[in-house]
Structures are given as C-alpha cells and as structure tokens.
C-alpha positions as CSV (number, residue, x, y, z in Angstrom):
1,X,35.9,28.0,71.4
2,X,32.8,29.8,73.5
3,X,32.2,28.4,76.6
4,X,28.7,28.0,75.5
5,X,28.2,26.6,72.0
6,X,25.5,25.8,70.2
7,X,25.9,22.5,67.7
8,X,25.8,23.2,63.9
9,X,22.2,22.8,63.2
10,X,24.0,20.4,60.5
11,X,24.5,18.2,63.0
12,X,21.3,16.0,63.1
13,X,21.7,14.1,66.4
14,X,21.3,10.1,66.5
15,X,18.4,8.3,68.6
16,X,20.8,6.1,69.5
17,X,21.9,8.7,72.1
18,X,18.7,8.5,73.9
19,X,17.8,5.1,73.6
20,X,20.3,3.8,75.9
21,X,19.5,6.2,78.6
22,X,16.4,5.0,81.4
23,X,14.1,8.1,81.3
24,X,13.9,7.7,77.7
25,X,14.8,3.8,76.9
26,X,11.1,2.6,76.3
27,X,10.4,5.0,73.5
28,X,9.9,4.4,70.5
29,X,12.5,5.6,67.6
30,X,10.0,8.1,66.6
31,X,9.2,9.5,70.0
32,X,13.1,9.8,70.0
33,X,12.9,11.7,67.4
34,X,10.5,14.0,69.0
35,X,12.2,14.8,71.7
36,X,15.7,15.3,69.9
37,X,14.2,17.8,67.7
38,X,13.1,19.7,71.0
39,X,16.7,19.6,72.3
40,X,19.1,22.1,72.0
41,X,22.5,20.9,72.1
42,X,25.1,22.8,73.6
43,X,29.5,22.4,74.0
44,X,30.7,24.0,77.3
45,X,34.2,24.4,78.3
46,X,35.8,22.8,81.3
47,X,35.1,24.9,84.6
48,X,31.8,27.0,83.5
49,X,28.6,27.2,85.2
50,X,25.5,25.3,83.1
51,X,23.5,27.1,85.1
52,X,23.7,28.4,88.8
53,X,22.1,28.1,92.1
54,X,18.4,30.3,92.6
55,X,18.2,30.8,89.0
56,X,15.1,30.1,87.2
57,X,14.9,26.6,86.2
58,X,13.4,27.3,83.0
59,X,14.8,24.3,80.9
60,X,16.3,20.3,82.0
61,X,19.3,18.9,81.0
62,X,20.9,15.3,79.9
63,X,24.7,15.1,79.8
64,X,26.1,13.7,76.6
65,X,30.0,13.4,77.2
66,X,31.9,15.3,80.0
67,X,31.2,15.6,84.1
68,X,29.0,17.8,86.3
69,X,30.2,18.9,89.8
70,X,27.0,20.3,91.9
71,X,27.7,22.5,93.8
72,X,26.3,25.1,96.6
73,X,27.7,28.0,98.4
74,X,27.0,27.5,102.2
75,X,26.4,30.7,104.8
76,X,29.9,31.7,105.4
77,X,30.7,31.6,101.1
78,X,32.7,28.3,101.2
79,X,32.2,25.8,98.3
80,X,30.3,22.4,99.0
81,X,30.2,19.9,96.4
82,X,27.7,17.4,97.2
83,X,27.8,15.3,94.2
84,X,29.3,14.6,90.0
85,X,26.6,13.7,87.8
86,X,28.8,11.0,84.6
87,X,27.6,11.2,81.0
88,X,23.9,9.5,80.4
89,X,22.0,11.4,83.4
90,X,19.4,14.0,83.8
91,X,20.7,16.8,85.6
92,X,18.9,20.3,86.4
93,X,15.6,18.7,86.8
94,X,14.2,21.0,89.7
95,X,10.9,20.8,88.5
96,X,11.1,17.2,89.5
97,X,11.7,18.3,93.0
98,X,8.8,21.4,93.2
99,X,11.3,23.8,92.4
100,X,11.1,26.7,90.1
101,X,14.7,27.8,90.7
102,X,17.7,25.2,90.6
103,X,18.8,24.6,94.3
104,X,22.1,24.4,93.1
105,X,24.8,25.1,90.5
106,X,25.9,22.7,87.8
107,X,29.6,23.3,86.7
108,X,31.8,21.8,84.3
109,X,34.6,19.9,85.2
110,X,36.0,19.0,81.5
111,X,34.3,20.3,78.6
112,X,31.3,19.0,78.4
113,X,28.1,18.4,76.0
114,X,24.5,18.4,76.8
115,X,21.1,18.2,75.7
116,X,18.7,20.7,77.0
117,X,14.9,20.9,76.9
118,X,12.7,24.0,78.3
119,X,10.9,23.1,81.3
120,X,7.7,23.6,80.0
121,X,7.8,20.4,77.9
122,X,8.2,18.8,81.5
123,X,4.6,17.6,82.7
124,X,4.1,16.8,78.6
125,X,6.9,14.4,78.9
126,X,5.5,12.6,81.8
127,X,2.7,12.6,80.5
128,X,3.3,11.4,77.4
129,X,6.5,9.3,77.6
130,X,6.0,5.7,78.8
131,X,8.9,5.5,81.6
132,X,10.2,9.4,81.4
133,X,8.6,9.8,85.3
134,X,9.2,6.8,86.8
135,X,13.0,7.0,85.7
136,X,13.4,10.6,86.5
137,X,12.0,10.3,90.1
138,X,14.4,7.5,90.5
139,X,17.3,9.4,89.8
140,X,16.0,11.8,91.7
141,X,15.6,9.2,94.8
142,X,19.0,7.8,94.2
143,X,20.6,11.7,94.4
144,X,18.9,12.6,97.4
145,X,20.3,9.1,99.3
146,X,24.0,10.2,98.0
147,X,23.3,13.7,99.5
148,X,21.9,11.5,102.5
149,X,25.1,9.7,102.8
150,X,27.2,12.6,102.3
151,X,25.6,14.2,105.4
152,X,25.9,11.4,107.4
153,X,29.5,11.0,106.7
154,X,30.2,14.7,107.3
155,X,28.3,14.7,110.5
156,X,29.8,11.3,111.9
157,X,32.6,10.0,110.0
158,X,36.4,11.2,110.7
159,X,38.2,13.4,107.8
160,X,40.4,9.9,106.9
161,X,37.1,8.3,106.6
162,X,35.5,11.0,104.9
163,X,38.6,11.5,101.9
164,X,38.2,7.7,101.3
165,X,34.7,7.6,101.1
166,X,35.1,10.1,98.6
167,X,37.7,8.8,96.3
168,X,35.9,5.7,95.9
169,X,32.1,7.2,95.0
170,X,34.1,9.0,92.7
171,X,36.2,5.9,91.6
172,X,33.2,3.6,90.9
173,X,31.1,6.8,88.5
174,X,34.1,7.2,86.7
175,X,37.0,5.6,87.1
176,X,39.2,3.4,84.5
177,X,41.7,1.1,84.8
178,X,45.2,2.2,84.2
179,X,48.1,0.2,84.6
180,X,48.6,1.5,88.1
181,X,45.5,0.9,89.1
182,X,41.8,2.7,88.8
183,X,42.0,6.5,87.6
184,X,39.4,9.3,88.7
185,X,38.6,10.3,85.1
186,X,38.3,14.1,85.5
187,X,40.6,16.5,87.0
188,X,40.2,16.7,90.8
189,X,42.4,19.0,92.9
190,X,43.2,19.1,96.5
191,X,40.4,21.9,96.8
192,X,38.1,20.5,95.3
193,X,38.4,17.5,97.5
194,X,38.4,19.5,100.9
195,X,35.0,21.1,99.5
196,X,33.4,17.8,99.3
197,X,34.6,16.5,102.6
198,X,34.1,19.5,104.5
199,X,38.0,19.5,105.7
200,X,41.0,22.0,105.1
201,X,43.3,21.7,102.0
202,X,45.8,21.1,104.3
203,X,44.5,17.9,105.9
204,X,43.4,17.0,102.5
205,X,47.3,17.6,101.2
206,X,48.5,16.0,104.4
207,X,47.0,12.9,103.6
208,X,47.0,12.2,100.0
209,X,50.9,12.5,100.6
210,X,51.2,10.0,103.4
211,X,48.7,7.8,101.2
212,X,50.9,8.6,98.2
213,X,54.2,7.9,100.3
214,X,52.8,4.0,100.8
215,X,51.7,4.1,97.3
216,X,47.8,3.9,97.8
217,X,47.6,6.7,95.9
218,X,49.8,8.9,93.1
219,X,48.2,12.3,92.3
220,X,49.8,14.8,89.9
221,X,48.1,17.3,87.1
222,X,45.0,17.0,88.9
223,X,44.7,13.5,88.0
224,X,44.4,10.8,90.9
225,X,44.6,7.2,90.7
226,X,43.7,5.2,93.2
227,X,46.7,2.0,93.1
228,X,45.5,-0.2,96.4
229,X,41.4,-0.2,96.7
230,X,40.9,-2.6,98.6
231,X,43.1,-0.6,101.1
232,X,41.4,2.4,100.9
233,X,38.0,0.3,101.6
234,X,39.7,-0.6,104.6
235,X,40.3,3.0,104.9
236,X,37.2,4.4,105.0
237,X,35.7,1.9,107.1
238,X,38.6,2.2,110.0
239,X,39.2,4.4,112.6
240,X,42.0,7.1,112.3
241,X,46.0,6.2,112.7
242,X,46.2,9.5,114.9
C-alpha cells in the first residue's frame, strides 16, 4: 500500500464522522456535507511524515483513525516530541496560530487516516461555520498548555518524574484496559520516550526495567502497559529513589 493514499472516490464518506467532533458538531447535516465534499481523504502508513516542520501550511487536517506524534528537531538535530494528537482532532492548523509554515512535523505512529482541507477554505470556515472558531482556538489553547506543561516538567521535574508524567498523558489519550492493566495503544519505544522526556535511552531503559522488575510496568514489541497507576501517580509526583 503507498504511504500516501488517496480513498476511492467510491467511497462517499458519512456526516456522521464529523458530527461527533467539536469544531464541526453544531452544523447542520447539510453543512456537513459541504465540508466533506471539500475534504480529501488520505491512508498513510505507520511512521511517515503528514507533513513536516517549515513547510508551507497550505491545507488543515482532522484525524480519522490512527495517532499523530509532533514532533521538532531542536539545534543540535535531536528529536523532541512535544505532544500525540488521538483520532477526532484537528491537527496542522498553523493558520490558527499566524503561521504560514507548520511549526512542526506531524508523523504517523500506526497507519493512519485523515481528512484534509486546503487552507484557503480556513477564514470561510470561521466565518461561516457556527462553532468551527471557537472549537479550533480551544484546541489550540488546550495544546499550547500541554506544551506549557511539558516545558515546565523538563525544566523542573527529575527524569523519574518526567517518564511518569509521560506514560500517564499518554495513558489517559489512549489507553485501554487490558487484563493487566491500561495499555498505551500505539507502539512506543524506549527512544521515543527519551525524546519526549528530554533524557538518554539508557536512563529511559534503566528504569522501565526496574519499574518492570516490581511489575508497574511490562513493555515488549513496543507495546507498554501500565499494570499499577496509581503507583506511577505516586511516581511522578515523588522525589527520586537515588
């Protein structure tokens, strides 16, 4: 399959995958219609770049099924992933911000579908849309607190702390329950949590194994469950063992 696939044209999409979500929940079915039939719809592979950091933001993007990892490269070339956006959000809306390149990189982390619009429809939309602003800039408020938080932590918060903190944002957008306890729905390596805690793989390594060890944690195929929460609450919140 390509990475970047285009949806039979055959495949007339349902309002019902709009209706639910808050930019576009007080529209009519007809206005759903509308802006359907100005989507393209696209199937991505897992670990591909939607689109990448500085370039032109020339169309917006909702995510249908899958997870988006942004992420930026910092001055030295090292990875930071500041955020995963879960099936139902807007994503890619720089315009939103002032922007008229993305001020980062969206990348798959399974395969993925998504709903694209060019960005020119964008003032139309708020303009015409009952609730497409107001819900937008909220999202956009609620990302820039996360990315907030996630500075704070980096800048004050031990690497325990910080590896906690993580696992459970990532935990409540999309875990489920397994019979061992709450599963990180996505695959997640060791890397890519030293990129979003701003540690080594080998402190990251170090202490998922002690936390897997006293069974807080099992991780294998890049799948990590998280078996004692409420422990790793305590976690986060305490100060370091060593």
């Amino acid at each position: 399959m390509d990475s970047n696939t285009n949806l039979k044209p055959t495949q007339r999409l349902d309002e019902s995958l709009l209706s639910h979500i808050p930019a576009f929940s007080r529209l009519q079915k007809a206005q759903l219609r509308e802006v359907l039939d100005q989507a393209t719809c696209k199937r991505y592979d897992a670990g591909v770049a939607v689109f990448d950091e500085g370039a032109q933001a020339d169309r917006f993007y909702m995510l249908l099924d899958g997870v988006i990892e942004v992420m930026r490269i910092g001055p030295l070339g090292e990875r930071v992933i500041s955020l995963h956006i879960p099936p139902g959000q807007l994503f890619g809306i720089a315009k939103a911000l002032g922007h008229v390149t993305y001020p980062a990189s969206a990348i798959t982390t399974v395969e993925s579908i998504g709903l694209s619009w060019p960005t020119i429809l964008w003032d139309e939309y708020v303009a015409k849309y009952e609730g497409f602003a107001t819900e937008s800039y909220k999202t956009v408020g609620a990302r820039v607190n996360e990315m907030n938080a996630h500075i704070m932590e980096l800048a004050t918060l031990h690497v325990e702390q910080r590896i906690a903190n993580a696992l459970l944002r990532l935990t409540n957008q999309a875990g489920h329950k397994v019979a061992t306890g709450i599963e990180i729905n996505f695959p997640l390596t060791r890397q890519d949590l030293s990129d979003m805690t701003g540690t080594t793989l080998h402190t990251v390594s170090r202490l998922l194994s002690a936390w897997q060890r006293v069974g807080l944690v099992t991780s294998k195929r890049k799948r990590i469950t998280i078996c004692r929460p409420h422990q790793l609450v305590e976690l986060s919140q305490a100060k370091p063992s060593y």
